[in-house]
Each structure stands twice: as C-alpha cells, then as structure tokens.
N, C-alpha and C positions, 0 to 999 in steps of 0.2 A: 500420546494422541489417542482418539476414540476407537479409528479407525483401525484395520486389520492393516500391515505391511502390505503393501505389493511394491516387487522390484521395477529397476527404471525399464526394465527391458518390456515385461507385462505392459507396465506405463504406457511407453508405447504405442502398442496393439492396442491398449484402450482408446488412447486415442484417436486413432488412426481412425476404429471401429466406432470412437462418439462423432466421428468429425469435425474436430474439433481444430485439424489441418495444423500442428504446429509447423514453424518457419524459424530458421537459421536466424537468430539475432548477431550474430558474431561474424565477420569476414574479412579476408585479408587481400589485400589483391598486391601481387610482385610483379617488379618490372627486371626484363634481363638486360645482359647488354647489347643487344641489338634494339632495343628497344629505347636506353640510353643515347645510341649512335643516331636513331631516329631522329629524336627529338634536337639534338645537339645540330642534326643537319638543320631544322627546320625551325631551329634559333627557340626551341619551346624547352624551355628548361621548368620544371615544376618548383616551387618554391617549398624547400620543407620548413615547416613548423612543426611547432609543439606546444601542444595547445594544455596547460596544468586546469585541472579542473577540481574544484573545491565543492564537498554536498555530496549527495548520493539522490537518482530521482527512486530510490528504492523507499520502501515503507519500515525496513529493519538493515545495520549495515549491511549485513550478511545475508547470504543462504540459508536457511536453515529447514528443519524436518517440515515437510506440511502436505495437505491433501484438501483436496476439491468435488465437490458433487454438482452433477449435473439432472439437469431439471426431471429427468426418468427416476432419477435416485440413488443412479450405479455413480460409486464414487473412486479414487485412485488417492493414494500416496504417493508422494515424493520426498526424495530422502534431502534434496537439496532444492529449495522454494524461495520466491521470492514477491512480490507484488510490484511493479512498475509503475509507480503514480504517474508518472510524466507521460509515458507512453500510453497508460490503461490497458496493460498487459501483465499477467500472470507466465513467469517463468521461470524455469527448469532448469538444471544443471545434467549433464550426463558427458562424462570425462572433461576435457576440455572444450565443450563446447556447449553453449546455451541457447535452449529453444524460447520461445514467444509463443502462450496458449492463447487463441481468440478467448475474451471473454461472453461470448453471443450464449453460447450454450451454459455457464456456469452459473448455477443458483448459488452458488456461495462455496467460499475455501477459509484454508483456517493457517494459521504460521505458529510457531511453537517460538516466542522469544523471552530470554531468561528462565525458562523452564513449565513459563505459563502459556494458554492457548489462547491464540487474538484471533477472533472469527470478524468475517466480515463478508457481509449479506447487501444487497441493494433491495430494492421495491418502495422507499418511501422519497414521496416526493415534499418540499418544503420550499425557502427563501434560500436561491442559490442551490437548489440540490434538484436532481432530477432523478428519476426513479429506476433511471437503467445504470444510475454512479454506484458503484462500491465505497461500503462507508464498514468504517471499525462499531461494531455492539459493541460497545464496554458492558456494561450492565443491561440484562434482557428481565422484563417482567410487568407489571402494569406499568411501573414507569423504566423506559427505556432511555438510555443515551447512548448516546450515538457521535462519533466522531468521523467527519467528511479529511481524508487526508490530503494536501494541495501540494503541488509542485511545480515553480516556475527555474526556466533558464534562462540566462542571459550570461552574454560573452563582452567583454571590457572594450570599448569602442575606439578608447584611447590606446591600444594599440596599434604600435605602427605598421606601414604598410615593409612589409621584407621581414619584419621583426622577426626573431627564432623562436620565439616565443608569445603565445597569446593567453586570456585571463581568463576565466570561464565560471562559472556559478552554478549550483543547485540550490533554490532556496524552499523551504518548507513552510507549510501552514496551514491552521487546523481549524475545522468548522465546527460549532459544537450544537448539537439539539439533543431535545427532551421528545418522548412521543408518550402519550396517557391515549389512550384509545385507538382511534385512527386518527388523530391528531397530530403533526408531526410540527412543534416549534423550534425556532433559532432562534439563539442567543446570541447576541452581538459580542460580549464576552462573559469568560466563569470569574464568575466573585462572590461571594455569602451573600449579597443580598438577593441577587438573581436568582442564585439555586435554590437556596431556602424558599422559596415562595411553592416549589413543586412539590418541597415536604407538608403542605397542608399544617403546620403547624407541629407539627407530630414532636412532641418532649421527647420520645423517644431515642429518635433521631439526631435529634437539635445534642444532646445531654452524649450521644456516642460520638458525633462530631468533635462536641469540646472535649470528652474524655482521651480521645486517638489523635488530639492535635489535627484534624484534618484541616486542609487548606484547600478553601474550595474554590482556590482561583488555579489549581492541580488538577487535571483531566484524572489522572490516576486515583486520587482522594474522592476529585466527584463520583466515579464510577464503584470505589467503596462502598458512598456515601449510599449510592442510588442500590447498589446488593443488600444492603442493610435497612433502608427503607421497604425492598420487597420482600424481604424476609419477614418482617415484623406487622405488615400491612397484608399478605395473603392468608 
C-alpha cells in the first residue's frame, strides 16, 4: 500500500478523533434458563432456525489490508478491511469483532486484492449513480472508468413456516461508466463496439487490444484497455 502502517489500536483514536463514530456490527444476545422457564410459562417458545446464506454483500470475499482518507487529508490503515455494498459501510476487523465506519466523512479508501490496489472514490454523478455512491476507479486519466458495485438480498419465500432451515441470497452487479472531462457516461453493457468508440479511433490502441487478446466485454480488460489508452494519449 501507499500509505504508512498505523496499528488498529492508533485506528481507533483516529477515529474516535475524525468522528467518524464506528458501531459494533457483530452481536450475540443469550438466553439462560430462567429465561427458557419464562417463556415455556407463557407458551412463547422461540422458533430456531438456520438461515444458509449464499454471496457475500462484501466487494472482495475477505478482509484484507486497506486504508481510508478523510476529506482534511489525515488518512489511517487497517490491517483487516472490507467495503459493505449492501449496507454502504466500510469495515474493520479488530480481534473477533467487527466495526461499521460511517462513510459521511471518507473521501475515498483503497482494499489491496490479489496483490493489486482497488481505490474507490465517489463525486460523480451520472444514469443511476449519485454522487455521494462509492464507485471502483479502475483506470484514472483523461479517460476514466469506473465501476458502480450493486448488491441485492433476498431470502426463498418458499420456505416453510417451522422449517429449520431457510434460503438466503447475496446477488451482485456491476455498473460500468466512461467519464472524458466532467462528463460522466453509462453503458448499458461492455462489448467492443461500445468501448471502442471512447478510443477515438486510436490504432494504437485498437492493435494492443488485438495483440493482448483483450476482451472488452472483461471490466478487468476494459480498465487495461483504458491504462493503455492514457498512457499513449497524454
């Protein structure tokens, strides 16, 4: 990463001190047996289930190394990070318990997955995107792209009522824009014909495309694609 280490303990205190107010995402709540005898008086038996859940509303499976700057400048590390699409929360690990950063105060954080740096910035507004949403930079330069990252849930309806078990879903999906100026467009989808039209024609381009096999119906290829164009066009 860019950024200098600081421990989760520092973390913290930065926080505390940005106000940034993190919150217990994780809680358990026990019942004893007096509390069993309770309910058993009063004919309330709790129904357990077990609810299997398939997806992650996470932006990478895991934790991984990453840090965050707030809108003064002053930035932090964390050794265990994550992004919460579903929630729109940025959060933390520290022992077995995980915090929830508001994102009110954060100009932008970055995750370290497979060994590369995924930054992701908000401020542009477009078709479905608003300007306070956190979006993935893949490639930053005259032409920029940019990936809006989506998460819905839904739980199996056909589940029955008692069942021990219920069905549960995270599903993913991904918005894709171009921004040339202060212009920020959406694509309905990536395909060669679409992205090609922001290379301006450029042989350059088009000839490293065919040479690297790119597929530019690949968010990863496109954002190649789009490095490669800014290289060669500044």
């Amino acid at each position: 990463m860019k950024f200098n280490k600081v421990s989760l303990k520092i973390l913290s205190i930065i926080i505390f001190i940005f106000g940034l107010s993190p919150v217990v995402v994780v809680a358990q709540d026990q019942v004893d047996e007096n509390d069993i005898v309770d309910m058993v008086e009063r004919n309330v038996i709790p129904t357990i289930q077990r609810t299997e859940v398939s997806g992650t509303p996470y932006v990478t499976d895991d934790f991984t190394n990453g840090s965050f700057e707030v809108y003064s400048g002053r930035y932090a590390n964390a050794q265990y990070m994550n992004f919460n699409i579903y929630e729109s929360r940025l959060e933390y690990k520290s022992g077995n318990q995980t915090y929830g950063v508001d994102l009110g105060n954060i100009r932008q954080f970055k995750l370290e997955v497979s060994g590369a740096e995924r930054v992701f910035k908000r401020g542009f507004d477009s078709r479905r995107l608003d300007g306070d949403e956190f979006v993935e930079v893949a490639a930053e330069g005259p032409l920029t792209f940019l990936i809006k990252h989506e998460v819905s849930f839904s739980e199996d309806a056909s589940s029955s009522y008692g069942s021990a078990t219920k069905q549960a879903s995270y599903s993913h999906n991904q918005r894709y824009y171009f921004k040339e100026g202060d212009e920020v467009s959406n694509l309905r989808r990536l395909n060669e014909r679409r992205v090609l039209r922001y290379f301006d024609g450029n042989e350059t381009i088009e000839s490293y495309i065919e040479t690297n096999g790119l597929d530019l119906s690949n968010p990863e290829h496109v954002a190649r694609a789009v490095k490669k164009f800014n290289e060669v066009t500044m």
